[in-house]
C-alpha positions in Angstrom: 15.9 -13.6 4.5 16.4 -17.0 4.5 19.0 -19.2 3.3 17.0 -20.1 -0.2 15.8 -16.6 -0.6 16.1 -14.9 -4.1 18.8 -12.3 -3.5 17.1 -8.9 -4.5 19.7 -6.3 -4.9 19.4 -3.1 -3.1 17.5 -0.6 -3.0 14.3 -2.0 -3.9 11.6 -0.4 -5.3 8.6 -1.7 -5.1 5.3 -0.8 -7.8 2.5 -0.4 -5.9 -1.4 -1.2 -7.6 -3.1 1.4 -9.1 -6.3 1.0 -7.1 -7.0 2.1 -3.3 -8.4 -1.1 -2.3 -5.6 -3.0 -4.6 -2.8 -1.3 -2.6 -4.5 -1.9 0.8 -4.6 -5.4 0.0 -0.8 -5.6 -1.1 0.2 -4.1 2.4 1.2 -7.9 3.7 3.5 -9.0 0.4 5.3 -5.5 0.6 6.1 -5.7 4.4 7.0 -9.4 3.7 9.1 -7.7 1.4 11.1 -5.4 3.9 11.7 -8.6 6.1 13.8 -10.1 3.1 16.1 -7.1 2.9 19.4 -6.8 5.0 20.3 -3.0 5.3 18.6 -1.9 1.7 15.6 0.2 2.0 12.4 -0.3 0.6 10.5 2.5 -1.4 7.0 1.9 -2.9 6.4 3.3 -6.4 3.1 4.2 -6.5 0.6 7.0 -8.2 0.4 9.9 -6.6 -3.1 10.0 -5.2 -2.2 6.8 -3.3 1.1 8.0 -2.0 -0.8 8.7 1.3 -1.3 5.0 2.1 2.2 4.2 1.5 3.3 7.1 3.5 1.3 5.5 6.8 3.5 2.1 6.4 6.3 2.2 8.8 7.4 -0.9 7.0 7.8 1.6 3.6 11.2 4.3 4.0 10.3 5.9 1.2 7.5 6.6 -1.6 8.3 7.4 -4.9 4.9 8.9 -5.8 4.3 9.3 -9.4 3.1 12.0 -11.3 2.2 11.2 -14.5 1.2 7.4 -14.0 -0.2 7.0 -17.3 2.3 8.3 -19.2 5.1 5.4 -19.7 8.7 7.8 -19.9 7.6 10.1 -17.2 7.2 7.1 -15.1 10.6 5.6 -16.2 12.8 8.9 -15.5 11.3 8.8 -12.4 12.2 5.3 -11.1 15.2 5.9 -13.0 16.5 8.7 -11.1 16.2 6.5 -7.8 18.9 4.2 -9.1 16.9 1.2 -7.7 18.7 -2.7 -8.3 15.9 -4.3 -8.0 11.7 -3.9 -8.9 9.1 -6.0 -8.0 5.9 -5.6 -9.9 2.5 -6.0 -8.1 0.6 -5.0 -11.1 0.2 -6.8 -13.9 0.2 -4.7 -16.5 2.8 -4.5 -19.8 3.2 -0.7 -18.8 4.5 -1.7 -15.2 7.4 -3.6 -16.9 8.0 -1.4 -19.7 8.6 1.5 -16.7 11.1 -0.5 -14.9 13.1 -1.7 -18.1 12.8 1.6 -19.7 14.4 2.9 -16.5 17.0 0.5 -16.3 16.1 -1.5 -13.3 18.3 -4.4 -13.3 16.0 -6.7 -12.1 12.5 -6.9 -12.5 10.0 -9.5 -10.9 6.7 -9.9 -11.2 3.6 -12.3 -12.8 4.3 -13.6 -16.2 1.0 -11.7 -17.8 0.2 -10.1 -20.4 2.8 -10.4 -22.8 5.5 -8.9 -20.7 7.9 -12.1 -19.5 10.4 -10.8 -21.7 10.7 -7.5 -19.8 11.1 -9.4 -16.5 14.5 -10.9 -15.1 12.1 -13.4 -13.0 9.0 -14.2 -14.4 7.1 -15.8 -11.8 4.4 -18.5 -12.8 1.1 -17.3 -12.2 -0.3 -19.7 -9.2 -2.9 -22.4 -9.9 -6.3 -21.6 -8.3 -6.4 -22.2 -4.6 -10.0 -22.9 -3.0 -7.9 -21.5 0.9 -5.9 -18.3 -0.9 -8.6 -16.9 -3.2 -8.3 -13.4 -1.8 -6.3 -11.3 -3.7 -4.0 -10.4 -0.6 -2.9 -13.9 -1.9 -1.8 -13.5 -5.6 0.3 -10.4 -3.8 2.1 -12.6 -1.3 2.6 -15.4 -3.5 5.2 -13.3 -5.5 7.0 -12.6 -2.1 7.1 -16.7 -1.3 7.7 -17.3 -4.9 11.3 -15.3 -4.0 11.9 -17.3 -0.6 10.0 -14.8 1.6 7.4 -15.1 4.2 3.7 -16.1 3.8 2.7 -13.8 6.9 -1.0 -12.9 5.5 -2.0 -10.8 8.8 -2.6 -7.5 8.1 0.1 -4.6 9.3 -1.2 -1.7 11.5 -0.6 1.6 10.0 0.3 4.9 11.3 -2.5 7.1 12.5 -2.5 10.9 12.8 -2.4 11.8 16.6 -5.4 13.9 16.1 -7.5 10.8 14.9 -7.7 9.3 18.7 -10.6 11.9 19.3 -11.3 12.3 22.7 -15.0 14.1 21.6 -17.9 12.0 23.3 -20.3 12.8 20.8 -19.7 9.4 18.2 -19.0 10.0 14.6 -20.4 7.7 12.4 -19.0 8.2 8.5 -21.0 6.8 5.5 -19.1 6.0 2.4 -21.9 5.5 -0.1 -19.8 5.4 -3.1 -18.1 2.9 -5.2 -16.3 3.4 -8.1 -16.6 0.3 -9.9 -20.4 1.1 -10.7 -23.7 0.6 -9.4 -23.8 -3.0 -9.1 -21.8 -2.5 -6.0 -23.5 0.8 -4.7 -26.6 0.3 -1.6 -29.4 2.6 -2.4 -29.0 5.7 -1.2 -32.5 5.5 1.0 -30.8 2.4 3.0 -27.6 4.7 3.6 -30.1 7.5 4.9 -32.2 5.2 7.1 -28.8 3.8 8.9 -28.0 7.8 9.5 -31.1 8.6 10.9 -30.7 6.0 13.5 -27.5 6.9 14.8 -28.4 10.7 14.5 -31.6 10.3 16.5 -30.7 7.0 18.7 -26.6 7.9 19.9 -27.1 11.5 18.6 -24.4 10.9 16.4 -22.4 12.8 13.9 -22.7 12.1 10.5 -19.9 12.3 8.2 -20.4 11.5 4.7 -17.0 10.5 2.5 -16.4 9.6 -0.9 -14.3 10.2 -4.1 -15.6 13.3 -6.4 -17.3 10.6 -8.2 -19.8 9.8 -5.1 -21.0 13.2 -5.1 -24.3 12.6 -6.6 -25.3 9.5 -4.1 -23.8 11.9 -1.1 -25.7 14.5 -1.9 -28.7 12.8 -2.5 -28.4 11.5 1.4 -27.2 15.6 2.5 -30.5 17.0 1.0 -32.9 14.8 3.4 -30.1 14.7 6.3 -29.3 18.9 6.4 -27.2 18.2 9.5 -25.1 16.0 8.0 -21.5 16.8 7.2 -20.9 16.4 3.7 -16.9 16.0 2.8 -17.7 14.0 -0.3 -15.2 14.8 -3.2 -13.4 17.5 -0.9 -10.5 15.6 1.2 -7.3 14.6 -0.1 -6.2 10.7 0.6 -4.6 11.6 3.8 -7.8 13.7 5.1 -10.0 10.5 4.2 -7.9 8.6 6.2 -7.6 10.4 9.0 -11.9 10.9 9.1 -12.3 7.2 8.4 -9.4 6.5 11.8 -11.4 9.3 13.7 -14.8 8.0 13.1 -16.5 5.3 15.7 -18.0 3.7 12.9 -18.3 3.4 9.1 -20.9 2.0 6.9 -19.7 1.5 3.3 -19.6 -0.7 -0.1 -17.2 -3.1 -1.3 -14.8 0.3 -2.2 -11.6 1.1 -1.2 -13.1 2.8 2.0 -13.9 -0.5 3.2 -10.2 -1.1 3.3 -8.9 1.8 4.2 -11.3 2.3 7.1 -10.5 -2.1 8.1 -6.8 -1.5 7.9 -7.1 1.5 10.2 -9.1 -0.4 12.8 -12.2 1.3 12.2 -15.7 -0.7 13.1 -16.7 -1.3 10.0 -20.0 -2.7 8.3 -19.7 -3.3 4.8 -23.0 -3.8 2.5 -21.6 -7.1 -1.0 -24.1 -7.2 -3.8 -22.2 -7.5 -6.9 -18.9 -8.7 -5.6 -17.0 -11.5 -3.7 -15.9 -11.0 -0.3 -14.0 -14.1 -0.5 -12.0 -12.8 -3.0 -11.7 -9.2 -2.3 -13.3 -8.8 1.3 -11.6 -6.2 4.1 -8.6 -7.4 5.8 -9.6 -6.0 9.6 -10.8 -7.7 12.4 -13.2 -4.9 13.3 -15.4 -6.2 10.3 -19.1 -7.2 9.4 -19.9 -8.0 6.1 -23.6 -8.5 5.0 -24.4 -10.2 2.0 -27.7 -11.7 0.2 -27.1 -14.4 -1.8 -29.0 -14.9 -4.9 -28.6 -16.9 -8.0 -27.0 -14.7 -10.3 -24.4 -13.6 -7.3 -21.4 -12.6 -7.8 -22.0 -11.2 -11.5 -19.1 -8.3 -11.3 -21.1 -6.7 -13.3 -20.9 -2.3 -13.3 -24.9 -2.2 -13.5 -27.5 -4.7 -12.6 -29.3 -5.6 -15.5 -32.4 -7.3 -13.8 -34.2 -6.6 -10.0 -30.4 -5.7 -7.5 -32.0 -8.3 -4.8 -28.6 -8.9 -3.9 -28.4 -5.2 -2.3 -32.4 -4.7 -1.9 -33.2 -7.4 0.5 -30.1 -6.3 2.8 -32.4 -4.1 4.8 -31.3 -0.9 7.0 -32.7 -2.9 10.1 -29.5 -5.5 9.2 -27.1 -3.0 9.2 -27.6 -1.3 12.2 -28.0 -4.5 14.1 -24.8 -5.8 12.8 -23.2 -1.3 13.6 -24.8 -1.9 17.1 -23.0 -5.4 17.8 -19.5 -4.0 16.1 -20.0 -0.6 18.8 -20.4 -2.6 22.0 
């Protein structure tokens, strides 16, 4: 901590986004974090189907992992019973400040937004737009410099199950087809199968296909014409997925929060942007490709593409395994 640093007062808890690729991205500001506290630990607050994440942070000593996250008092006996002196809020959500007040939290940092500066003990000023810190890993750690604390925007490494260093020759290549968003930001299910069939025929690779519950109709609608497939869609729990996305030589996904899990383990990873802006949300890793086709209307952010999806049709399978086979080697 340095000499200007805001004093936060021990033990710190810190509330983690409520979104996969939202939490991966926050992984720099909270290890900023740790480096600003003396002998206080650090515990991330965070809902319980992301508590895996947080678990793999060596730079986290403890996760709080919520089990009601959308109900406000369950939240707030929760932190409350952790006796924590100080919260810092990564969302930006009334409800993340209501929790920490309602718990007691004497101080309580985060973004002045939506209507909830009165709830905070230091209401940091939402940053002015900054064409070199547009990605969101930026609006995290500019609430960490905003206390005095470091602007390190490298990415930590995270702890990997020992079983995921597979020593199996045969290469495992996991699709992630889904994204939870909406279709905007899903490839067509044909591409996905095209890319398999490569790997299966050319490397005899095995395929793996991943996803949320909510992917299961995309995955299954590859599994049907690719029988040999292994379809885990829908049927891992967070710490599962991350251990087959660490395992796996490569993965082919959307702009989801597989893309960011699978970058922040150190996965070769070719992600497929239609919808989206990898400037602004893009994976963190160095073992990345992103492939992108610009048109007019991109980005939109919209759920579902209201005219022809050129941004996603005209990135062909042929690109993605040229950019897979110069990631492998």
């Amino acid at each position: 901590m340095t000499e200007s640093a805001f004093r936060l007062n021990g033990p710190l808890v810190v509330r983690s986004p409520n979104w996969l690729g939202d939490a991966v991205m926050a992984l720099p500001a909270v290890r900023n974090l740790k480096t600003m506290l003396v002998n206080d630990p650090l515990t991330v607050a965070a809902p319980e189907k992301l508590a895996a994440l947080w678990r793999a942070c060596p730079f986290v000593d403890k996760v709080l992992a919520l089990e009601h996250p959308k109900k406000l008092t369950a939240s707030a006996n929760q932190l409350r019973d952790g006796k924590f002196g100080s919260a810092v809020l990564l969302p930006n959500s009334l409800r993340a400040a209501a929790e920490a007040w309602l718990a007691g939290i004497p101080q309580r940092v985060g973004y002045a937004r939506s209507g909830r500066r009165l709830l905070l003990t230091k209401a940091v000023p939402v940053p002015p737009r900054n064409p070199i810190r547009l990605h969101q890993r930026f609006y995290y750690l500019d609430v960490v410099t905003a206390l005095g604390g470091p602007d390190d925007a490298s990415l930590p490494a995270l702890r990997k199950n020992s079983s995921a260093n597979s020593t199996d020759a045969q290469m495992t290549v996991a699709l992630c087809p889904g994204a939870e968003y909406g279709p905007a930001k899903r490839w067509p299910a044909e591409s996905f199968l095209a890319v398999a069939k490569h790997f299966a025929e050319k490397h005899r690779a095995k395929i793996v296909l991943l996803g949320a519950a909510g992917d299961a109709a995309i995955a299954e609608e590859i599994a049907k014409q690719l029988p040999e497939a292994e379809n885990r869609t829908g049927k891992t729990s967070l710490a599962e997925f991350m251990e087959a996305l660490a395992s796996a030589r490569l993965v082919v996904c959307n702009d989801s929060g597989a893309m960011h899990v699978a970058s922040a383990l150190g996965t070769p990873t070719v992600t497929i942007f239609g919808s989206t802006e990898p400037l602004l949300t893009g994976p963190l890793g160095t073992r990345t490709q992103v492939l992108r086709h610009h048109v007019p209307c991109s980005p939109c952010f919209l759920r579902e593409c209201p005219i022809d999806f050129a941004c996603m049709k005209k990135i062909t399978p042929e690109m993605v395994i040229a950019a897979a086979e110069v990631l492998l080697k």
